[in-house]
Each structure stands twice: as C-alpha cells, then as structure tokens.
C-alpha positions, -999 to +999 in steps of 0.1 A: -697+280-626-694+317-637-702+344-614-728+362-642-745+330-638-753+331-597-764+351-575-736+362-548-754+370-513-732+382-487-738+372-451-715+399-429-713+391-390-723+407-357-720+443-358-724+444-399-690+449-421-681+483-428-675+500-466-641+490-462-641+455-450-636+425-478-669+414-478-686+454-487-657+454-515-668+421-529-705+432-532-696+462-548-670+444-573-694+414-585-721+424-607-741+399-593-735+405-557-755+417-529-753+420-489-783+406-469-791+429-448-805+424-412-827+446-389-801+442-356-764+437-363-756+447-327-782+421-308-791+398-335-818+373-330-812+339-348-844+330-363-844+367-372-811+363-391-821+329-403-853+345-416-838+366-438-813+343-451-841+314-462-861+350-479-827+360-496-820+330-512-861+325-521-861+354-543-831+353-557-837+346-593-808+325-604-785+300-584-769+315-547-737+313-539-735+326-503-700+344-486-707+340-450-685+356-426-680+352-389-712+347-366-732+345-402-716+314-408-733+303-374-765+314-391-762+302-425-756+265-406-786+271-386-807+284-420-793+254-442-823+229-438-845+256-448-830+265-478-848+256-507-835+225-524-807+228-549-808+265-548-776+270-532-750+259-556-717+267-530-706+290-501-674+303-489-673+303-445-649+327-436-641+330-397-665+305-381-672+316-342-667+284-316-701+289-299-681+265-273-651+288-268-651+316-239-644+343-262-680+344-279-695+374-276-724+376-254-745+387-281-737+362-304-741+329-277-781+327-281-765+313-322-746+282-304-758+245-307-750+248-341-763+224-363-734+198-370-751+179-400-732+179-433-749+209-456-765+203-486-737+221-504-703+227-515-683+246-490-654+258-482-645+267-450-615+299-442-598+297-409-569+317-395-543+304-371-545+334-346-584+338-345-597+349-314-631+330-322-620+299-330-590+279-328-578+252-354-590+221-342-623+237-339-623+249-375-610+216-390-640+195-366-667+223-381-653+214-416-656+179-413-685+181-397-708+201-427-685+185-450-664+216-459-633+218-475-608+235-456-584+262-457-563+278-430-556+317-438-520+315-411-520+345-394-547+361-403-567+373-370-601+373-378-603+379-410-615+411-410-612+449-414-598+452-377-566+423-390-559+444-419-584+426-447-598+452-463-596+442-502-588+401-490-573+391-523-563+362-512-599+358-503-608+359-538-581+334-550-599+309-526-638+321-537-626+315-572-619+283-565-648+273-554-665+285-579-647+266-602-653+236-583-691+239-583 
C-alpha cells in the first residue's frame, strides 16, 4: 500500500511528543499524515483518548494507518473494537507500557486491563531491550497476544526524544515495511 493512498494518524503518548520527537517529524514529512490531538496529555482519561481515536479514524476520508506510540498504544488497544470495520488497514506500536510493571506512571494506570484480544489489523509491534516501560517478555506476550509482528529496537530506551530518537530512521525502515505488507 502507498502512503498517498492512506491516511497516517499519529497517536503520541502521555505528555504529547514534542517538535522534535520521531513521531512530530513523521507528521510533518508524510503528506498524508496528521497527529491526533487530545484535550489532556498530562492526566489523560481513557475513554477520552479512546474517543478521539474512534472520531479520527471516522472522518478520515481514505484508509488509516495508525503510528501509536507509548501509553497510545494502550489506547489504540482499548479503541480497537470500536473502530469502524476495515477502516484501519495497519499500525505500527512503538514502546508499549506494561500496565502490570511498577514503573507505569500514575497517570497512565487508570489505561491498564488492556484488552488482550487479537486486533482486527495488521500490526507491528517496536520494542527496545532497555525500556523502562516494558520489558521483553512483556512485549513479545503483547505481540502475540493482538497478533502483532514483532520487532525488538536493542538498546533503544524508550524510543523517544529523551533516548536520542529524534528523526527514528530506523523507525521508518520498519513503518515501510509494514506498509508494504498491507
């Protein structure tokens, strides 16, 4: 699938991804991309941030592909059986939070129980070795669990601005590839 033929809606995290993280450069980069914005970055409310997801990918007026990252990954999961049917042609999950692990932030534990049914979509699912959020096991049972394909990133923190991933090319090399795989 070509990228002039979807619609790329980007899903940043708690606290929102600033101009120079990955997923603000990949919005301004695809002609086709946009961020879905939310009222509260800094105390989100799922069915808020769920909300605006299922209303995002309503109007969009081609196929979605969705780039979720971090604690949007949590929502997007949550948001899945809403989405309308067939709509969603693929998404990239980049830095899944363990909901389960004692380093969620407070803020983000009201997104746990996490729905663990496989998504009605391709996925591919981005993990790094030295994530505070989640560790590898955790990543590879959330991957098998939606039915994601999975990559681990190595040492990669995060994936974020803060681990040094501002551009991500590598990122792109694995987005790419699920595009050409839907």
């Amino acid at each position: 699938m070509r990228i002039a033929d979807v619609e790329i809606l980007i899903l940043p995290g708690l606290g929102n991804s600033g101009p120079g993280h990955w997923q603000r450069r990949w919005a301004e980069r695809f002609s086709t991309g946009r961020v879905v914005e939310q009222d509260e970055w800094d105390e989100p409310d799922l069915r808020d941030w769920t909300a605006a997801i299922v209303e995002a990918v309503e109007a969009a007026q081609k196929p979605v592909v969705l780039v979720a990252h971090s604690l949007a990954v949590s929502a997007l999961v949550h948001a899945a059986s809403r989405l309308p049917a067939g709509k969603v042609k693929g998404a990239l999950l980049v830095s899944p939070p363990d909901h389960e692990g004692k380093a969620i932030p407070r803020a983000a534990q009201s997104f746990g129980a996490v729905p663990t049914d496989p998504l009605p979509f391709p996925s591919l699912l981005v993990a790094s070795d030295t994530d505070a959020l989640v560790s590898r096991d955790r990543a590879a049972d959330m991957a098998t669990a939606w039915g994601s394909e999975l990559h681990f990133a190595g040492d990669a923190g995060h994936i974020n601005e803060a681990s040094g991933h501002g551009p991500w090319p590598e990122g792109l090399l694995m987005f790419t590839r699920l595009m050409q795989r839907i």
